[in-house]
C-alpha positions in Angstrom: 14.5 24.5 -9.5 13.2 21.2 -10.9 16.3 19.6 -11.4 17.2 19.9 -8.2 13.6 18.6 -7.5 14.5 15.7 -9.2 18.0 15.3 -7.8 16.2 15.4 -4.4 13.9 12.7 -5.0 17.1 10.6 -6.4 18.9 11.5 -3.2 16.3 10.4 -1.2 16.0 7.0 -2.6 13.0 7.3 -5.1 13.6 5.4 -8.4 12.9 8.0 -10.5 14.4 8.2 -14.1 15.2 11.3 -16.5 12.5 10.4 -18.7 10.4 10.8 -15.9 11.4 14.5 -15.5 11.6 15.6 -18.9 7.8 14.2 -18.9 7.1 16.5 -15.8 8.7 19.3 -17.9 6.7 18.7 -20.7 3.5 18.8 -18.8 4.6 21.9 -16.8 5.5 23.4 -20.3 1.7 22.5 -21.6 0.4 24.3 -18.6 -1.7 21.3 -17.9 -1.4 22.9 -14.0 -2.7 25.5 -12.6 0.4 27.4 -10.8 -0.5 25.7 -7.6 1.5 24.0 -5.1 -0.9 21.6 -4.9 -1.3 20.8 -8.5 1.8 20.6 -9.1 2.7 18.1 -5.9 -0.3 15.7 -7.9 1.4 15.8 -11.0 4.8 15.3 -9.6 3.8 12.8 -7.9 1.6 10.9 -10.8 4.9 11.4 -12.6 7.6 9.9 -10.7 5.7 7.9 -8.2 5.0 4.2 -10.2 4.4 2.2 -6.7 2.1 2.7 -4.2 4.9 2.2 -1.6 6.5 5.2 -2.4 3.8 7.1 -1.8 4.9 8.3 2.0 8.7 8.6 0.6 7.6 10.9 -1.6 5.1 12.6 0.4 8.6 13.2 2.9 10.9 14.0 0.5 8.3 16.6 -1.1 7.6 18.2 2.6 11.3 18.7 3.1 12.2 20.5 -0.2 8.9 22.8 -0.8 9.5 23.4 2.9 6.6 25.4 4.1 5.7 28.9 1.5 9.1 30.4 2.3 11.0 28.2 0.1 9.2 28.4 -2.1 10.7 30.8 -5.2 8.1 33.4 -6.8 5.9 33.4 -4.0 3.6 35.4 -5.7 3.5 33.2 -9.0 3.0 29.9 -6.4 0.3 31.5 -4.7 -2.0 32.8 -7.1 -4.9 35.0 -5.8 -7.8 33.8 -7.9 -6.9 30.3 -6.6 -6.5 31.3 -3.2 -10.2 33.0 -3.5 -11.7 29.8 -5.0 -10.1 27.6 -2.3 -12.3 30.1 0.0 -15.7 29.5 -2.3 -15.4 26.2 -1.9 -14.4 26.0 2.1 -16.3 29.0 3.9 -19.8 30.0 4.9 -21.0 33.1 3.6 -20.7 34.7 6.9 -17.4 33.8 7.3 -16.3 35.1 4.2 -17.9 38.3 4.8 -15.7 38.2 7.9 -13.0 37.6 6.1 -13.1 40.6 3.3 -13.6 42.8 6.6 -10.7 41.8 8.3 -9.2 42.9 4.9 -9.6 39.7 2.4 -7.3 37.7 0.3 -5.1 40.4 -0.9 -3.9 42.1 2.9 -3.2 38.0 3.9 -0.9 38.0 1.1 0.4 41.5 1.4 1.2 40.7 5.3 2.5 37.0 4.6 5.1 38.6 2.1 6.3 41.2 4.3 6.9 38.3 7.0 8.5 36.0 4.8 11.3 39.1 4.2 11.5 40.0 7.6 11.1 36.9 10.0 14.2 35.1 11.1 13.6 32.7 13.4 11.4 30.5 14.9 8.5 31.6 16.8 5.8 30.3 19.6 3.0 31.8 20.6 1.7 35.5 19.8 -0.2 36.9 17.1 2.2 38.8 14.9 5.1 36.2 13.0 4.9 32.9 11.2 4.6 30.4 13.9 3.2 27.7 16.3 -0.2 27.5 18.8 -0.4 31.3 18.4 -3.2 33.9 16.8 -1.0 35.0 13.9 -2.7 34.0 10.3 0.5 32.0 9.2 1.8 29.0 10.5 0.2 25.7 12.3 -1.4 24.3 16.0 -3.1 27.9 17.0 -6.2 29.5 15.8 -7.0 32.2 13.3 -10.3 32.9 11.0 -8.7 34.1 8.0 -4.8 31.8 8.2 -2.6 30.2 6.1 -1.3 27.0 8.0 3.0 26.5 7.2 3.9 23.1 7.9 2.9 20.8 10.9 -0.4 19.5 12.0 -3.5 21.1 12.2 -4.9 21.8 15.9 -8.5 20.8 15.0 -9.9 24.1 14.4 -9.8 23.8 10.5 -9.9 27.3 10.1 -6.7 27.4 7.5 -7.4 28.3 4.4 -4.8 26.3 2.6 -2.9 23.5 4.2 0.3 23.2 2.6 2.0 19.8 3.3 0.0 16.9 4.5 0.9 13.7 3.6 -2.3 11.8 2.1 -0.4 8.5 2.8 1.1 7.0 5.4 3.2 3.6 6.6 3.8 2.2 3.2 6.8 0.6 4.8 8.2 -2.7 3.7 8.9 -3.7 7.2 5.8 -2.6 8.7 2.3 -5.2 9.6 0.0 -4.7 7.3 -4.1 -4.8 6.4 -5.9 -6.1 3.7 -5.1 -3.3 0.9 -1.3 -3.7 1.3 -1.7 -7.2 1.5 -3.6 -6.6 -2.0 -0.7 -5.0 -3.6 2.0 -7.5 -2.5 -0.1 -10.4 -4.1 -0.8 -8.4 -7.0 3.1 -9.8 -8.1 2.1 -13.2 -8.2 -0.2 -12.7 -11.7 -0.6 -14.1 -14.9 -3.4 -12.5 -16.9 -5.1 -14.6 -19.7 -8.3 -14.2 -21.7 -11.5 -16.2 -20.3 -14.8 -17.0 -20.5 -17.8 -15.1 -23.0 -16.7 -12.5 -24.6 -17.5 -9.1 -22.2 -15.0 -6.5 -22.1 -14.9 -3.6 -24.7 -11.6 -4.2 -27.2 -10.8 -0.7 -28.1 -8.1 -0.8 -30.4 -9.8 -2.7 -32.4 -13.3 -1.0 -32.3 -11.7 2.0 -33.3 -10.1 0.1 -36.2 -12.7 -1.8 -37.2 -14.6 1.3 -37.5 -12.2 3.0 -39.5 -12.3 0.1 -42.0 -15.8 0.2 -41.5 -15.9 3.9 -43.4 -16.5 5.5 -40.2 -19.9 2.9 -39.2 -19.7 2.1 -35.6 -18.7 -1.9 -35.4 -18.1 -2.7 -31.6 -15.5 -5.7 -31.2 -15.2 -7.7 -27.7 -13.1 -9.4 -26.2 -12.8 -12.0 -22.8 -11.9 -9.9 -19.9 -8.9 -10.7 -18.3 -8.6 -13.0 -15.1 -5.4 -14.0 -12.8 -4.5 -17.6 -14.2 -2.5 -18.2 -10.6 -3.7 -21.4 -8.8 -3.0 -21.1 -5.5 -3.2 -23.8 -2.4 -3.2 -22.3 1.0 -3.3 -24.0 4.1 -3.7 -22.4 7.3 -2.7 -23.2 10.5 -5.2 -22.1 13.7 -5.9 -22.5 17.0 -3.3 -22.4 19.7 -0.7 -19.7 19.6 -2.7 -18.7 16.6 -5.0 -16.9 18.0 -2.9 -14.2 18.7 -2.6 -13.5 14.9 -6.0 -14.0 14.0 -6.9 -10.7 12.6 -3.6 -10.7 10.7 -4.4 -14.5 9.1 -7.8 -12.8 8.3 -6.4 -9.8 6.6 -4.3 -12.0 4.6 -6.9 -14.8 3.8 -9.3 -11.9 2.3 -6.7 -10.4 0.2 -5.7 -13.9 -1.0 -9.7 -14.4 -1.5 -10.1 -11.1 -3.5 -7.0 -11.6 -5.8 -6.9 -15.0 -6.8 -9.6 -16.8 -8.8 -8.4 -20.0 -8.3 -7.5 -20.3 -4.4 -8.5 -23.4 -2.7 -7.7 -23.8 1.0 -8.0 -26.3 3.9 -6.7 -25.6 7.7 -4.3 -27.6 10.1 -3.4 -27.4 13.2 0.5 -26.6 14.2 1.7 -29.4 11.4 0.1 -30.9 8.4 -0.7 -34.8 9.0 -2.7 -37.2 7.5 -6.0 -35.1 7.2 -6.8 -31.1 6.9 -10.4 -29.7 6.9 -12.5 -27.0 5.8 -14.7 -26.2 8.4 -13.6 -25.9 11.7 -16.8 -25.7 13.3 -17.1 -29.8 11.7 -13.3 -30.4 11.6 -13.5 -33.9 13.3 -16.7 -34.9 11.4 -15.7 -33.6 8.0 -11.7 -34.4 7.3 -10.2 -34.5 3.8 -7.4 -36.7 3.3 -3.7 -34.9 2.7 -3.7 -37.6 0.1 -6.0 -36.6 -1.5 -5.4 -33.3 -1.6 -1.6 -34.1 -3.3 -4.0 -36.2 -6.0 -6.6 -34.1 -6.4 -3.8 -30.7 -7.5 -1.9 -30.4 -10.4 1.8 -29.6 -9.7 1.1 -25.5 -10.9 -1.3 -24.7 -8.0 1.0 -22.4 -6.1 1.2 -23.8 -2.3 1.5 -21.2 0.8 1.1 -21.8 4.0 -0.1 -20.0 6.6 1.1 -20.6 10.3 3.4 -19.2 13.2 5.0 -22.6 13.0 5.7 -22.4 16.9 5.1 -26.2 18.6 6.8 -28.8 20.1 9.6 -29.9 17.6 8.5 -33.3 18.8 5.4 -32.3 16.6 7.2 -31.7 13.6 9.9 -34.7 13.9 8.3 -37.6 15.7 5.3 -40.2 15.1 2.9 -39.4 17.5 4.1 -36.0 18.1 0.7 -34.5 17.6 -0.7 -32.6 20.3 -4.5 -34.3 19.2 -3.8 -37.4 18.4 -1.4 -40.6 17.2 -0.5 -39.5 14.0 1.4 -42.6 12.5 3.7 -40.6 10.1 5.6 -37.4 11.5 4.7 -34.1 10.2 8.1 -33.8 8.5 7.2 -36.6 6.6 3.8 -34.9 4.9 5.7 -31.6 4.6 8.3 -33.3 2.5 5.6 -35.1 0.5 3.4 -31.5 0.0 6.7 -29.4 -1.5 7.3 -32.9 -3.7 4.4 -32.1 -5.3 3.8 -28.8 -5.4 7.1 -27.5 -6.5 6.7 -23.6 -6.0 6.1 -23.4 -2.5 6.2 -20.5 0.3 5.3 -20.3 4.0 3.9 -17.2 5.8 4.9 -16.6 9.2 3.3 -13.7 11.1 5.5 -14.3 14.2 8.3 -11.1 14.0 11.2 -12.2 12.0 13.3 -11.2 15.3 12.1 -13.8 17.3 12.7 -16.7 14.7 15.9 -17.6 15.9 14.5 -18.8 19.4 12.0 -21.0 18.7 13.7 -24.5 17.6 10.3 -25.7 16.0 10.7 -22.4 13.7 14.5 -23.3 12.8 13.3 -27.4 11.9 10.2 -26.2 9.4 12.8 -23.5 7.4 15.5 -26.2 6.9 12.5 -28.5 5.5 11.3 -26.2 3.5 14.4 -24.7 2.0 14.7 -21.4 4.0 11.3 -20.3 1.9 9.4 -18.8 5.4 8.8 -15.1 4.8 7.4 -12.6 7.3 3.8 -11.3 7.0 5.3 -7.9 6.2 5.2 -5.9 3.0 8.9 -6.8 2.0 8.4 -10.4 3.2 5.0 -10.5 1.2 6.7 -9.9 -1.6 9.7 -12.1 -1.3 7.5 -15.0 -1.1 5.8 -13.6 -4.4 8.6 -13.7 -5.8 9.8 -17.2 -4.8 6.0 -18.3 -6.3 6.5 -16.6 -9.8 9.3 -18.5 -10.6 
């Protein structure tokens, strides 16, 4: 049965590796489990599962092969009773567990489900007697019993089921998919370089425990620096204008950027770099830092990402004086040029759709400036631009 597990999860595009499964084996062998489908869909899944994006893959491909109770072999060795009546312990009222041993307890439900299993088949809707949907019977999903076992599907907010069998516990790890601040967090988590920093804080086991030994078993404690992200990153940001309609994406992203990087310094613009960026934009006419200044003031290794829809005028991009603010001497092409000279390793983040790229002409001018490096604020897009930085 497990290698066909495994063939399964190959099939349906997990990267999952034989010393994977002969791990799962080995645990299954140590009875680390209880026999519980449950248990055993945590450690399969803590097994083959090395990337959070996986996690709904998985979650699917499980559903389809343990398919409900019924395909599952050895019902009675899946389904344990004592675990069935400690799932109860923990979930019901003492009245309604008096309710339930009078309706005939743990050991008629499994009795009854059994017989079912060997005589229903086909689906069923409605009624109280056969594994099913939105009826009274104990087995199945959507309807309502006291004492039931829900198969499959979604629950119909009664959460009277005394064990739910599949539900996926995560959802939409897509690569193509928007995303919020965690996923955002573990697409910049590829753009690390850990070194050793500051007082020594941080517990070095290895060599406590061999210091110690040395030590003829006298406790000597050894620390150690803890471990920051050595990645400098710039990141300008474009708002106002067709911005606002991605401000609580640009947010999202700007928090996760905050939260993972130790070293992130940032300044705004608005459509195009020019001369001058700013911090705050509540003061961004009365408190302006130079773009010069900012090329002078960072080292070639700070990683540069910018931030913007890049959707204007191309006049904006291409001409003197095509800012929408003011009579910028130099066109914006010309400080884009100079920005990616300096900072080598260098990525722009559009959160316009990828599929609308094609028709705005200001879009098509930046990506030829800038080598083709726009990526999509998408998981897949997130980390292509990652990629392009770590270089």
């Amino acid at each position: 049965m497990l290698i066909d597990f495994f063939l399964h999860l190959r099939k349906a595009k997990l990267p999952v590796s034989i010393n994977e499964h002969l791990l799962l084996l080995e645990a299954m062998a140590a009875r680390v489990i209880e026999p519980s489908i449950d248990q055993f869909y945590f450690l399969a899944r803590a097994t083959f599962v090395k990337d959070e994006r996986n996690f709904d893959k998985f979650d699917r491909a499980f559903a389809v092969y343990f398919k409900g109770v019924e395909a599952i072999p050895g019902m009675d060795a899946e389904l344990p009773l004592e675990w069935l009546r400690r799932e109860m312990q923990r979930q019901f009222t003492a009245e309604e567990k008096a309710a339930i041993e009078a309706m005939g307890g743990l050991d008629k439900l499994l009795e009854r489900l059994s017989k079912l299993l060997d005589e229903q088949k086909e689906r069923h809707q409605g009624g109280s007697r056969w594994i099913g949907t939105n009826g009274t019977s104990p087995f199945g999903n959507g309807g309502y019993n006291p004492e039931g076992i829900r198969i499959g599907g979604p629950s119909a907010g009664n959460r009277t089921a005394i064990k739910v069998w599949e539900q996926r516990a995560y959802r939409d790890y897509d690569d193509s998919v928007e995303l919020g601040t965690r996923n955002i967090k573990v697409a910049l988590r590829r753009l690390r370089r850990f070194a050793r920093e500051g007082a020594q804080e941080e517990l070095d086991l290895d060599d406590t425990i061999a210091s110690t030994a040395r030590n003829a078993g006298w406790l000597d404690l050894r620390m150690v620096p803890e471990r920051h992200n050595t990645i400098k990153v710039l990141m300008l940001l474009d708002v106002g204008g067709t911005m606002d309609d991605h401000i609580r994406q640009t947010e999202e992203l700007f928090s996760a950027a905050k939260s993972e990087f130790k070293h992130l310094e940032f300044y705004y613009f608005h459509n195009c770099v020019y001369d001058y960026v700013w911090k705050n934009n509540n003061r961004r006419h009365a408190e302006r830092s130079d773009t010069w200044d900012i090329i002078r003031k960072y080292n070639s290794d700070y990683r540069l990402i910018f931030v913007g829809d890049a959707t204007m005028s191309p006049y904006e991009v291409l001409q003197p004086g095509g800012s929408v603010e003011y009579m910028n001497e130099e066109a914006g092409a010309v400080w884009l040029r100079r920005l990616v000279e300096r900072f080598p390793k260098f990525a722009w983040l559009n959160p316009e759709p990828e599929g609308v790229w094609e028709y705005r002409q200001s879009i098509a001018v930046i990506r030829q400036l800038l080598a083709e490096r726009m990526y999509p604020v998408t998981l897949q897009g997130l980390e292509r631009a990652m990629r392009e930085l770590s270089k």
